[in-house]
TORKOL-4160 file (C-alpha; in steps of 0.2 Angstrom, whole numbers, padded with zeros to 4 digits, m for minus):
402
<pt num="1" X="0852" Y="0424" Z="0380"/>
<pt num="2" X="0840" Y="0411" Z="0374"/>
<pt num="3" X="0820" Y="0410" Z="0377"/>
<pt num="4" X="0820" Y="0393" Z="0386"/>
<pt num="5" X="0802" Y="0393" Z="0393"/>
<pt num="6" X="0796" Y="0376" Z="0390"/>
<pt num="7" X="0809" Y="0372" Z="0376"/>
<pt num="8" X="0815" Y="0354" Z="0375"/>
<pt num="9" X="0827" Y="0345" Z="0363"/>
<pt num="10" X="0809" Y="0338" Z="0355"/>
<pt num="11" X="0797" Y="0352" Z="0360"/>
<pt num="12" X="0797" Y="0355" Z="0340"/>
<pt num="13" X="0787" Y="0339" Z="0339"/>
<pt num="14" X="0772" Y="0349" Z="0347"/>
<pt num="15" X="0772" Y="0362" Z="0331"/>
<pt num="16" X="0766" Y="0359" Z="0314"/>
<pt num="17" X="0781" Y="0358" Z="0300"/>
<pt num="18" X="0786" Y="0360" Z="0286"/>
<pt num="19" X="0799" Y="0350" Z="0272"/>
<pt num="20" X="0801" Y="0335" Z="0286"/>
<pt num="21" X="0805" Y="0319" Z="0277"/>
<pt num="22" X="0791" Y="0303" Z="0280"/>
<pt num="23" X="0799" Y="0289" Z="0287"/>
<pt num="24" X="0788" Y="0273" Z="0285"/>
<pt num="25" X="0799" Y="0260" Z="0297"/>
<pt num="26" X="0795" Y="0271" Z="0312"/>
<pt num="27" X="0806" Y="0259" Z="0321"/>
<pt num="28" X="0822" Y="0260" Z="0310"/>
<pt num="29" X="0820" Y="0279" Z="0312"/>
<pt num="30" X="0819" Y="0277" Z="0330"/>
<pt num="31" X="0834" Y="0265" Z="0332"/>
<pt num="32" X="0844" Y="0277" Z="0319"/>
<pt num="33" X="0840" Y="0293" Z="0329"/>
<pt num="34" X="0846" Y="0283" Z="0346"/>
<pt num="35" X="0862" Y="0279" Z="0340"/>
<pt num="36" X="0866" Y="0295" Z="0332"/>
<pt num="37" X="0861" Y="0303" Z="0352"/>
<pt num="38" X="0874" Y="0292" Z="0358"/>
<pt num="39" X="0888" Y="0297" Z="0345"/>
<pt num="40" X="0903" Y="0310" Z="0349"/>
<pt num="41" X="0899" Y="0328" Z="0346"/>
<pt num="42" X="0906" Y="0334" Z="0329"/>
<pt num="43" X="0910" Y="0353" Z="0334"/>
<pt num="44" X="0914" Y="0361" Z="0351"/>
<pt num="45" X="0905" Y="0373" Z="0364"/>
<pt num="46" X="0921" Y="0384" Z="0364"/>
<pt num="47" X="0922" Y="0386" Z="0346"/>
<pt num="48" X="0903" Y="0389" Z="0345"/>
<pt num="49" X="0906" Y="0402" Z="0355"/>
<pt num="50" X="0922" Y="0408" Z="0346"/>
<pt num="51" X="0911" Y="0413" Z="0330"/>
<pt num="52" X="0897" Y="0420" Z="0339"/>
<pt num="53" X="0912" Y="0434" Z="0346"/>
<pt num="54" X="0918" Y="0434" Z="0329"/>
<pt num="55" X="0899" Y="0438" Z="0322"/>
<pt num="56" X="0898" Y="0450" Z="0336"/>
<pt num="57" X="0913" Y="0461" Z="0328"/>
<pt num="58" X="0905" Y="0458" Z="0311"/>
<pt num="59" X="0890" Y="0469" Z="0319"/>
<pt num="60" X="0901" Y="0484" Z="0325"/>
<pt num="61" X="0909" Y="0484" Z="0306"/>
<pt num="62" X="0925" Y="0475" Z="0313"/>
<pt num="63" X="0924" Y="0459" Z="0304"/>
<pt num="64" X="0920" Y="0453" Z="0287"/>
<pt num="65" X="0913" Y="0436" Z="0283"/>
<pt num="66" X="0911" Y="0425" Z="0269"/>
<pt num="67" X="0899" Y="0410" Z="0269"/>
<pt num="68" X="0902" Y="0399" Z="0254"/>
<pt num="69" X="0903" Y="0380" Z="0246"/>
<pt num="70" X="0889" Y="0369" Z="0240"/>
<pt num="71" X="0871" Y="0371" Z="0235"/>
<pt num="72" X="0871" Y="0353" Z="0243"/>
<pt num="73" X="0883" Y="0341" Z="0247"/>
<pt num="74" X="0885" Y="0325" Z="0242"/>
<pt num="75" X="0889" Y="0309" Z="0250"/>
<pt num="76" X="0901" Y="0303" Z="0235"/>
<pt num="77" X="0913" Y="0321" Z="0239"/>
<pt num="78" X="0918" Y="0316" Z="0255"/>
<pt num="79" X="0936" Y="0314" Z="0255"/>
<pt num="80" X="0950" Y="0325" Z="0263"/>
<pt num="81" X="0956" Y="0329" Z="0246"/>
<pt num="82" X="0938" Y="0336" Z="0241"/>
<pt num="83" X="0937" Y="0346" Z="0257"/>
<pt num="84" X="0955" Y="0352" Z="0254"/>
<pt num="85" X="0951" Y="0361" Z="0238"/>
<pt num="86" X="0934" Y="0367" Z="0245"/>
<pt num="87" X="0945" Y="0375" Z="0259"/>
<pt num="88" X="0956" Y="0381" Z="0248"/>
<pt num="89" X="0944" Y="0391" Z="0239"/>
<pt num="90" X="0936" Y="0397" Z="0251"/>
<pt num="91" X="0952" Y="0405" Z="0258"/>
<pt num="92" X="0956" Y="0411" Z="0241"/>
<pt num="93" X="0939" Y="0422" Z="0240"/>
<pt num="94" X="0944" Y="0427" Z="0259"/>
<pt num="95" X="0961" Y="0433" Z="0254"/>
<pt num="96" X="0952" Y="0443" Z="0241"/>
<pt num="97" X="0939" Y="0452" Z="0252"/>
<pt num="98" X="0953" Y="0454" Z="0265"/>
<pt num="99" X="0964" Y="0464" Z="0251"/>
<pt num="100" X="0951" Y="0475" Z="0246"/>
<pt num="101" X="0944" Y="0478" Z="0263"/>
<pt num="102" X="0956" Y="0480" Z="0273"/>
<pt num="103" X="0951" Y="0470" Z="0287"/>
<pt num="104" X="0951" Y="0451" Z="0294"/>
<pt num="105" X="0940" Y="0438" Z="0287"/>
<pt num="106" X="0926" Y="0426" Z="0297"/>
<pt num="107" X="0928" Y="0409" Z="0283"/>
<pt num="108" X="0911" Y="0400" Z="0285"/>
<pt num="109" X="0909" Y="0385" Z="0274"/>
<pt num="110" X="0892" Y="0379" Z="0267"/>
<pt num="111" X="0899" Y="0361" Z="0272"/>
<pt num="112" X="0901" Y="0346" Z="0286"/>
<pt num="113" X="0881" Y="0345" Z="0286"/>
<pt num="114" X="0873" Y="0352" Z="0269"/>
<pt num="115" X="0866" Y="0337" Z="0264"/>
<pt num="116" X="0846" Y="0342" Z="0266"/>
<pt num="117" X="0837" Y="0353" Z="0255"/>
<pt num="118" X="0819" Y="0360" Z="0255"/>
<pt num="119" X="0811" Y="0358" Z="0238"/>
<pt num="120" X="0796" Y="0368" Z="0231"/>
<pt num="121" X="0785" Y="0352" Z="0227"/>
<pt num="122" X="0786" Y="0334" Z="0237"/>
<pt num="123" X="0786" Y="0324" Z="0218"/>
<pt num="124" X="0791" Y="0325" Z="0200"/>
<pt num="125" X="0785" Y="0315" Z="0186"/>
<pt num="126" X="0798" Y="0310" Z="0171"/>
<pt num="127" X="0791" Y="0298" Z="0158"/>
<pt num="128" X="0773" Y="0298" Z="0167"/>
<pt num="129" X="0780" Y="0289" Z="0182"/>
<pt num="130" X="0779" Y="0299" Z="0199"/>
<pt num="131" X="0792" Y="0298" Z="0210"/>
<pt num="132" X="0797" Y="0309" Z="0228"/>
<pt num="133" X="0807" Y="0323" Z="0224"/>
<pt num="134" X="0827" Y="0323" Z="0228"/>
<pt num="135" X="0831" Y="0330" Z="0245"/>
<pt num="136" X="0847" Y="0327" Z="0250"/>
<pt num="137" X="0862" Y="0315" Z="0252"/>
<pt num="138" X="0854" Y="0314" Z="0268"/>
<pt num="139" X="0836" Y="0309" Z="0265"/>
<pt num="140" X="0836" Y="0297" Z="0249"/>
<pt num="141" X="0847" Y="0297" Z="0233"/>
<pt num="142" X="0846" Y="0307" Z="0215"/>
<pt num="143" X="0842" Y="0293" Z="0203"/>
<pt num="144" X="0826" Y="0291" Z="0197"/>
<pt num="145" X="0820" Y="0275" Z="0204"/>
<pt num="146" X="0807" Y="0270" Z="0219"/>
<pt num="147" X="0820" Y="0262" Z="0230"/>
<pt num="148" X="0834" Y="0278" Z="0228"/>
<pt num="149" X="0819" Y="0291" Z="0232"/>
<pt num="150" X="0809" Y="0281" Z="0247"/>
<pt num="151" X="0816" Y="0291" Z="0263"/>
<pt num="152" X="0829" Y="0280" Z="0273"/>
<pt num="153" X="0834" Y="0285" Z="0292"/>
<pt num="154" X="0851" Y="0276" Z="0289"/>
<pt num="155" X="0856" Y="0290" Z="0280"/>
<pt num="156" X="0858" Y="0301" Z="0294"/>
<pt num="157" X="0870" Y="0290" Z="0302"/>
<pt num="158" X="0879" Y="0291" Z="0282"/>
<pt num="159" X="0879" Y="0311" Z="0285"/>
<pt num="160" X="0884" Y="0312" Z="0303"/>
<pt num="161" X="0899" Y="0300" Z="0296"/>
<pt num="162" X="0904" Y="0310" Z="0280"/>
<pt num="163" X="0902" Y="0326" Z="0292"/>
<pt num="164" X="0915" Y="0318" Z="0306"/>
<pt num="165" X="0929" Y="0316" Z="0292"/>
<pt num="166" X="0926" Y="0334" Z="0285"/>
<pt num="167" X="0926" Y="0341" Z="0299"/>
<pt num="168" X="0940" Y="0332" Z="0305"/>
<pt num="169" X="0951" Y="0338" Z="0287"/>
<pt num="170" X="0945" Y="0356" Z="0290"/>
<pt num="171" X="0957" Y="0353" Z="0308"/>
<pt num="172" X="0972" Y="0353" Z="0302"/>
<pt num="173" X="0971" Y="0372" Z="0296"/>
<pt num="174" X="0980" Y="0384" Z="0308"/>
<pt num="175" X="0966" Y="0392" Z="0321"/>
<pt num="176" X="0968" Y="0408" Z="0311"/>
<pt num="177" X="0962" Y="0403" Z="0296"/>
<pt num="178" X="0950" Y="0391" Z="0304"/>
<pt num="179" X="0936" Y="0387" Z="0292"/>
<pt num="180" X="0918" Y="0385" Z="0302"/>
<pt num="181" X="0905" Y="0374" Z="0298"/>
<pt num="182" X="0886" Y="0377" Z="0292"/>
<pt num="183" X="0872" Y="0370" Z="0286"/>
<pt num="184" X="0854" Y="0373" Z="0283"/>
<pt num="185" X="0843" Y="0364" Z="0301"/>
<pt num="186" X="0832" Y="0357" Z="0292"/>
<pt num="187" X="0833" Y="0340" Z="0295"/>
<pt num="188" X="0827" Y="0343" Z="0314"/>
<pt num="189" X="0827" Y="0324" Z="0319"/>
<pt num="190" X="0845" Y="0323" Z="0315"/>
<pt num="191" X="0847" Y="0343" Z="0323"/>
<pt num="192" X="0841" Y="0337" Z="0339"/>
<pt num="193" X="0850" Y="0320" Z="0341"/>
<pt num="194" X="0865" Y="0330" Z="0341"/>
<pt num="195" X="0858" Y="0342" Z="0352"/>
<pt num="196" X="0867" Y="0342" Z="0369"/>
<pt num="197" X="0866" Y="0352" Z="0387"/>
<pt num="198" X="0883" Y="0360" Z="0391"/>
<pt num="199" X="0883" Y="0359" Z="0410"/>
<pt num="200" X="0900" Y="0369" Z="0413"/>
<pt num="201" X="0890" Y="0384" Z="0403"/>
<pt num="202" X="0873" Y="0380" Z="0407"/>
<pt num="203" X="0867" Y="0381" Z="0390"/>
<pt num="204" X="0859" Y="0368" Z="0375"/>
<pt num="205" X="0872" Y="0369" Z="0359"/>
<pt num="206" X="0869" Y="0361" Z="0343"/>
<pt num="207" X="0885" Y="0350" Z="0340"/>
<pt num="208" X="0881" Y="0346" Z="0325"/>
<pt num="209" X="0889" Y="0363" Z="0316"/>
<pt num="210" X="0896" Y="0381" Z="0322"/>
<pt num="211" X="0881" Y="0390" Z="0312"/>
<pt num="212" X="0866" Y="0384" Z="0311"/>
<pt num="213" X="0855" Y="0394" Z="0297"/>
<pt num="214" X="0832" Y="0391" Z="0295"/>
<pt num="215" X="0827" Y="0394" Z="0275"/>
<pt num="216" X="0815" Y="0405" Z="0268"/>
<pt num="217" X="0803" Y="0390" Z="0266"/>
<pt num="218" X="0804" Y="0385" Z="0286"/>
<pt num="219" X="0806" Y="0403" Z="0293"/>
<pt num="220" X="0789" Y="0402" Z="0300"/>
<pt num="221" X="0782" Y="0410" Z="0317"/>
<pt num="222" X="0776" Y="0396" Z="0326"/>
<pt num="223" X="0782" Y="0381" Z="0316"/>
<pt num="224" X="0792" Y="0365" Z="0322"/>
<pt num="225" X="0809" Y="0374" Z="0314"/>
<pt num="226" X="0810" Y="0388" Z="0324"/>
<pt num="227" X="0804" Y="0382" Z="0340"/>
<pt num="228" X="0821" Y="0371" Z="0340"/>
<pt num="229" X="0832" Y="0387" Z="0334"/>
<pt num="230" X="0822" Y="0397" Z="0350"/>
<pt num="231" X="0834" Y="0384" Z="0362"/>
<pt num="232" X="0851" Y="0381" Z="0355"/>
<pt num="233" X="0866" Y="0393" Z="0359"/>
<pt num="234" X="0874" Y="0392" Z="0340"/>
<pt num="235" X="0875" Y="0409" Z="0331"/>
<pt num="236" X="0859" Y="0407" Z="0320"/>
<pt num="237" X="0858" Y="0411" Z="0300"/>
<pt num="238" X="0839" Y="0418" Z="0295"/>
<pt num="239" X="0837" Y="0419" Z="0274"/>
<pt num="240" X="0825" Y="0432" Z="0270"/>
<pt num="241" X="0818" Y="0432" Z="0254"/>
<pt num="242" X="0799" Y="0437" Z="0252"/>
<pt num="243" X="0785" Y="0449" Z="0257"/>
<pt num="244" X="0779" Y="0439" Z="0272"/>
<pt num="245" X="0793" Y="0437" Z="0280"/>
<pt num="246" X="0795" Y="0455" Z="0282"/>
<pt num="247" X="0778" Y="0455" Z="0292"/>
<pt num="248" X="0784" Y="0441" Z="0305"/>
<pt num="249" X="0802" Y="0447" Z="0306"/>
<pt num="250" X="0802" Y="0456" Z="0323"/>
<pt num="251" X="0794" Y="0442" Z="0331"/>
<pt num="252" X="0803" Y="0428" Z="0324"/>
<pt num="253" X="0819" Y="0439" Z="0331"/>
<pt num="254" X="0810" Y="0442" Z="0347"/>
<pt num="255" X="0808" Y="0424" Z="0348"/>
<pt num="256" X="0829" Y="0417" Z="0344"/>
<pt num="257" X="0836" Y="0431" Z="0353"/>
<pt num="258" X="0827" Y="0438" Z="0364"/>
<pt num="259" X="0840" Y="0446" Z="0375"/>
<pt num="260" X="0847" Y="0456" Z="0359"/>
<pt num="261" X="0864" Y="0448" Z="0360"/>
<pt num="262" X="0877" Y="0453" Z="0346"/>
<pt num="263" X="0880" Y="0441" Z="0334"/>
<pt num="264" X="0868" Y="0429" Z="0340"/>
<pt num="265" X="0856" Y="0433" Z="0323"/>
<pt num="266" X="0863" Y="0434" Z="0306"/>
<pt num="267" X="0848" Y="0443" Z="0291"/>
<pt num="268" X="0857" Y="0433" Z="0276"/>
<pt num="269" X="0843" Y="0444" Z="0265"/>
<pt num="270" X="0839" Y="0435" Z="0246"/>
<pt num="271" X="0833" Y="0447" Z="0236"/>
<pt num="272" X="0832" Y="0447" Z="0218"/>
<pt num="273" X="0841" Y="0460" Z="0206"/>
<pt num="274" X="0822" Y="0466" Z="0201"/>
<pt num="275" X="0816" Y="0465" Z="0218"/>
<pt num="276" X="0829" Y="0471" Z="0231"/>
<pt num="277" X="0826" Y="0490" Z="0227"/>
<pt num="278" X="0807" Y="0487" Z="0235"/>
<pt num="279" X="0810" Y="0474" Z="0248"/>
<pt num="280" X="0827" Y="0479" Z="0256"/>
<pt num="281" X="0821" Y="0494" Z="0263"/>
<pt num="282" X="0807" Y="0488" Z="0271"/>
<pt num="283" X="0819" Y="0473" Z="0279"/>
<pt num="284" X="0831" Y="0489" Z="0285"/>
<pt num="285" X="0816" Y="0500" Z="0290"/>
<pt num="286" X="0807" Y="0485" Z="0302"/>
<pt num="287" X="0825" Y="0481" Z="0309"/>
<pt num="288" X="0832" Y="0500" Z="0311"/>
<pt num="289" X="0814" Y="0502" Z="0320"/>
<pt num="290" X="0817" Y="0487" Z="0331"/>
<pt num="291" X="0834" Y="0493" Z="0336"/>
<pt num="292" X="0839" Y="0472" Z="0333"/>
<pt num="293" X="0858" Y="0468" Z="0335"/>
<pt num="294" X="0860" Y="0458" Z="0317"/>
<pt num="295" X="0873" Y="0454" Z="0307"/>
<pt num="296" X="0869" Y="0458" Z="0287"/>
<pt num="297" X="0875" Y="0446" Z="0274"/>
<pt num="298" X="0868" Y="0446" Z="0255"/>
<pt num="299" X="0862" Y="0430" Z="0248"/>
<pt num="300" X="0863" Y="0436" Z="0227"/>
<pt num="301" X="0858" Y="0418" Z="0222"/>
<pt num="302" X="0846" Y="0412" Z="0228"/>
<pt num="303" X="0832" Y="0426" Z="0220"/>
<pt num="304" X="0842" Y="0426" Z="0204"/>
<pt num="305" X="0839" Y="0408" Z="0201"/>
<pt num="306" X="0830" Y="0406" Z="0181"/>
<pt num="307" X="0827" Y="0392" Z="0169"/>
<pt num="308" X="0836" Y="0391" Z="0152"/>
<pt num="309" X="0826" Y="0378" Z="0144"/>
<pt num="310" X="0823" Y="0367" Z="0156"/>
<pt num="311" X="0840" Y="0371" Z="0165"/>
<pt num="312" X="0840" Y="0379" Z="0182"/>
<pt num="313" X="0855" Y="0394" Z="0180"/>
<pt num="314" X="0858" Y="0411" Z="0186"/>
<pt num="315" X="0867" Y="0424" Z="0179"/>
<pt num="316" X="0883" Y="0434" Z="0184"/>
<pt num="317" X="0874" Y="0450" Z="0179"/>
<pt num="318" X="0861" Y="0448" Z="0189"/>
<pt num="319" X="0870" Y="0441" Z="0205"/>
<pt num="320" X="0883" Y="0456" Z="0203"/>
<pt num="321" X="0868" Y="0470" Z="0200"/>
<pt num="322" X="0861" Y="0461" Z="0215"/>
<pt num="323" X="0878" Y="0466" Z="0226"/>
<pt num="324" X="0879" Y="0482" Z="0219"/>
<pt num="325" X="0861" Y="0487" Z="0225"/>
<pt num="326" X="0864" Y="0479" Z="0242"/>
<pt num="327" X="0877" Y="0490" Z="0245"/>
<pt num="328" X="0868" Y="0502" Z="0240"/>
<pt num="329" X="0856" Y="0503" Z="0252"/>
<pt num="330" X="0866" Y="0499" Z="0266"/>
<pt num="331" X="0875" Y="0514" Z="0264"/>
<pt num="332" X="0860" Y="0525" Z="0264"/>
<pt num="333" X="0852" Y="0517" Z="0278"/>
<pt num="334" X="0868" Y="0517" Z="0291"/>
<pt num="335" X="0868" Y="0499" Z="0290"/>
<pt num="336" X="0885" Y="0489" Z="0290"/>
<pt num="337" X="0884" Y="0473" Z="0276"/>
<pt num="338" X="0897" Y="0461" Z="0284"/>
<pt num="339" X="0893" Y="0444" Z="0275"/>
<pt num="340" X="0894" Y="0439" Z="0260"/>
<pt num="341" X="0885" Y="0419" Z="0257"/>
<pt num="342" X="0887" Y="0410" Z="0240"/>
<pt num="343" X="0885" Y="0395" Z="0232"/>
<pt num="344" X="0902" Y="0389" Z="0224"/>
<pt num="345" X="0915" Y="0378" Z="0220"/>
<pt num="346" X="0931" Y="0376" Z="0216"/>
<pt num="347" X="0927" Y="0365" Z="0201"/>
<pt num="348" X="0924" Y="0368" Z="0182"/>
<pt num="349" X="0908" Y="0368" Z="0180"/>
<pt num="350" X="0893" Y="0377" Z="0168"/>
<pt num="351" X="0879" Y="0382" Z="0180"/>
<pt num="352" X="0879" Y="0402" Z="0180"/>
<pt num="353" X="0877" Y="0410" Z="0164"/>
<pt num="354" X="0888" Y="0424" Z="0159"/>
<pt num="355" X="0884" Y="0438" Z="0144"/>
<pt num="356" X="0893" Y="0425" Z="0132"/>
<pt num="357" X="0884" Y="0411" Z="0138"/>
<pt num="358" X="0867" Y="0418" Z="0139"/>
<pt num="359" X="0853" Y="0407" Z="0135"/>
<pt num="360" X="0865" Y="0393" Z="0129"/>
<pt num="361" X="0856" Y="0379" Z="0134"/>
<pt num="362" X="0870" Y="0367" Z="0128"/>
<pt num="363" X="0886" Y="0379" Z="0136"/>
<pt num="364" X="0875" Y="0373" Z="0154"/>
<pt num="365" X="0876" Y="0356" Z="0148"/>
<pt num="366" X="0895" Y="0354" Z="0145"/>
<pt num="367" X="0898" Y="0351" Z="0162"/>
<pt num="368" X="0882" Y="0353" Z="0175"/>
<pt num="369" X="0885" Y="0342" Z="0191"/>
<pt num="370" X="0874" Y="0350" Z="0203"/>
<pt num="371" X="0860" Y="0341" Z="0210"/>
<pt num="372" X="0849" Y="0355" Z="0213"/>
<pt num="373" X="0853" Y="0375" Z="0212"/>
<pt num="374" X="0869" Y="0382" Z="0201"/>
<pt num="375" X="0884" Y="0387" Z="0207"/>
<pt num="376" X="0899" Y="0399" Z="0201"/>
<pt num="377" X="0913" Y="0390" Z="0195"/>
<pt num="378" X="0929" Y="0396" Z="0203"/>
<pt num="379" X="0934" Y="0410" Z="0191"/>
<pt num="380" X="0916" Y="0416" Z="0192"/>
<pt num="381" X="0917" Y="0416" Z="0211"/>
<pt num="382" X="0933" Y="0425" Z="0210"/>
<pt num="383" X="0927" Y="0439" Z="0200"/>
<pt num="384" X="0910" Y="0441" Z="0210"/>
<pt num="385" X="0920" Y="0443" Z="0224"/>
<pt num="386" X="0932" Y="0454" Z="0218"/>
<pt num="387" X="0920" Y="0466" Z="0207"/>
<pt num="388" X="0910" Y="0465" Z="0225"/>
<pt num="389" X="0924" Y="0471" Z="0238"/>
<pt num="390" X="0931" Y="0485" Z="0224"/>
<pt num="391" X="0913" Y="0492" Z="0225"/>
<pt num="392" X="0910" Y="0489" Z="0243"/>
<pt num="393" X="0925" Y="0499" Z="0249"/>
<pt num="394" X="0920" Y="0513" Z="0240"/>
<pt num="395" X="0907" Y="0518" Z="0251"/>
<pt num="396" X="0913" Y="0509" Z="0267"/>
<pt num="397" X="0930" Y="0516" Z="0267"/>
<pt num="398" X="0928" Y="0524" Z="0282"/>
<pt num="399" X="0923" Y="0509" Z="0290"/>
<pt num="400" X="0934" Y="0497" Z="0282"/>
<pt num="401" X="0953" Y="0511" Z="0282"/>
<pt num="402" X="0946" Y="0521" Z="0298"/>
């Protein structure tokens, strides 16, 4: 299943990268990374193994999933009570897509590891005083001081901590409704700490989460982040979201799974409402060409993100039209869409605009608590999800009723 040929647990540290943090007490960063190696794994080989089956049914049309929680998690939310509610809605949209569509639900939670984010510059200036950007819980803090942005390697044992009692909240649930845990590897000293060999199945698993997705910022043929994806046995998210991409994709699938396993390669594509008419085909046609086992999953965020003043938002048209359009085109290619991956919570909040709030710089500000991208408040998560599954099974009711 996996392309092993001079892979190692480190390997990645002979390719260039790319959104790595800069750890100035080399020391401390290697005493960190030693003791995270020796902690307990936070997820299991069988339930790894569990999702990529799951995924696997996703493929043939059997199996819906949805993939959903935080743009990125904070230290500060980590409580069972917090993860509760965060379960709670994501069961809640799963009830919803199960209704519609007429068949079982694969609940994926953006949670238990989300605490590392690329960022589109490395430094932001407020007040003429230049500071690193925010990049996660688990990389430095929010506030806009030198000692809350320097990069410190304690965090990661911080994050391996708050992931251990999330995880061990999202236990409790009943094995049918078992919630699985991803997060973006990106952080790929902390990836690889919790990177094991499974002797009893002769495979490399990351224990860190179930799935495991690569941004569209570190998707890169060649790079450090995909050299370490090449070796592990997790199921594997891929975000597609620009032109370039689209050149390197058959490689770069090639590369993670290169025996064509089902469910091993999930296409989270994240197109734009302007730009998925012109892009998602191509994706289709280089992967229909390729005759690649994939799961599909649409992404309506991220390319819908916009500033209102100087307020990242997006809007429920946009992300809805986006939906629409996927579904679309996965119809008139022969393509099953089987995921669905947003960013959302359960809580209150004014970070997607809707047609009444459009361009309401001061709606946003009412109660904006995200620390980087937007997210739909739970009623807007509902009705995407809702006004999504009413359209899909329109044109997948064969597959959904057959």
């Amino acid at each position: 299943m996996i392309n092993n040929k001079k892979w190692t647990t480190n390997s990645w540290l002979e390719k260039p990268a790319k959104q790595l943090p800069v750890y100035l007490d080399h020391e401390k960063n290697s005493h960190v990374i030693s003791e995270l190696s020796a902690l307990p794994s936070l997820v299991e080989a069988e339930s790894i193994d569990n999702l990529i089956a799951l995924l696997a049914k996703a493929c043939r049309g059997e199996y819906f999933f949805i993939q959903s929680g935080d743009c990125a998690e904070r230290f500060s939310d980590c409580s069972n009570y917090i993860t509760q509610r965060k379960m709670l809605h994501i069961f809640q949209m799963g009830d919803i897509l199960s209704k519609n569509l007429n068949m079982p639900i694969i609940y994926i939670g953006r949670l238990a590891g989300q605490y590392s984010k690329p960022r589109s510059v490395e430094s932001e200036t407020i007040h003429e005083i230049t500071l690193p950007v925010y990049k996660g819980d688990m990389i430095n803090c929010h506030e806009f001081t030198a000692a809350a942005r320097r990069h410190d390697p304690e965090r990661m044992l911080t994050a391996y901590q708050c992931a251990k009692i999330i995880i061990d909240t999202l236990k409790i649930t009943p094995i049918q409704n078992r919630i699985y845990t991803s997060h973006e590897a990106l952080h790929l000293p902390y990836e690889a700490a919790l990177t094991r060999y499974n002797n009893k199945k002769n495979k490399w698993y990351n224990y860190s989460t179930h799935f495991p997705w690569i941004g569209m910022r570190t998707a890169l043929y060649g790079y450090a982040h995909l050299e370490y994806l090449r070796g592990i046995s997790n199921p594997i998210g891929i975000k597609i979201g620009n032109v370039n991409q689209l050149s390197e994709i058959k490689k770069i699938l090639s590369l993670l799974n290169p025996e064509n396993v089902p469910g091993r390669i999930t296409l989270i594509h994240r197109f734009s409402a302007h730009n998925i008419q012109d892009f998602l085909p191509r994706l289709l046609d280089e992967i229909l060409d390729s005759n690649q086992k994939v799961v599909w999953c649409c992404d309506p965020m991220h390319g819908n993100t916009q500033l209102v003043g100087d307020i990242k938002t997006r809007s429920m048209e946009d992300i809805i039209n986006t939906l629409f359009k996927a579904v679309d085109l996965h119809y008139k290619f022969g393509t099953t869409l089987a995921g669905l991956h947003l960013e959302a919570t359960h809580e209150d909040v004014t970070e997607c605009i809707t047609d009444k709030t459009k361009f309401q710089e001061s709606w946003l500000q009412q109660n904006y608590t995200s620390l980087v991208d937007p997210r739909l408040n739970a009623k807007q998560s509902f009705e995407v999800v809702e006004l999504f599954s009413s359209y899909y099974k329109r044109f997948f009711q064969k597959l959904a009723f057959g």
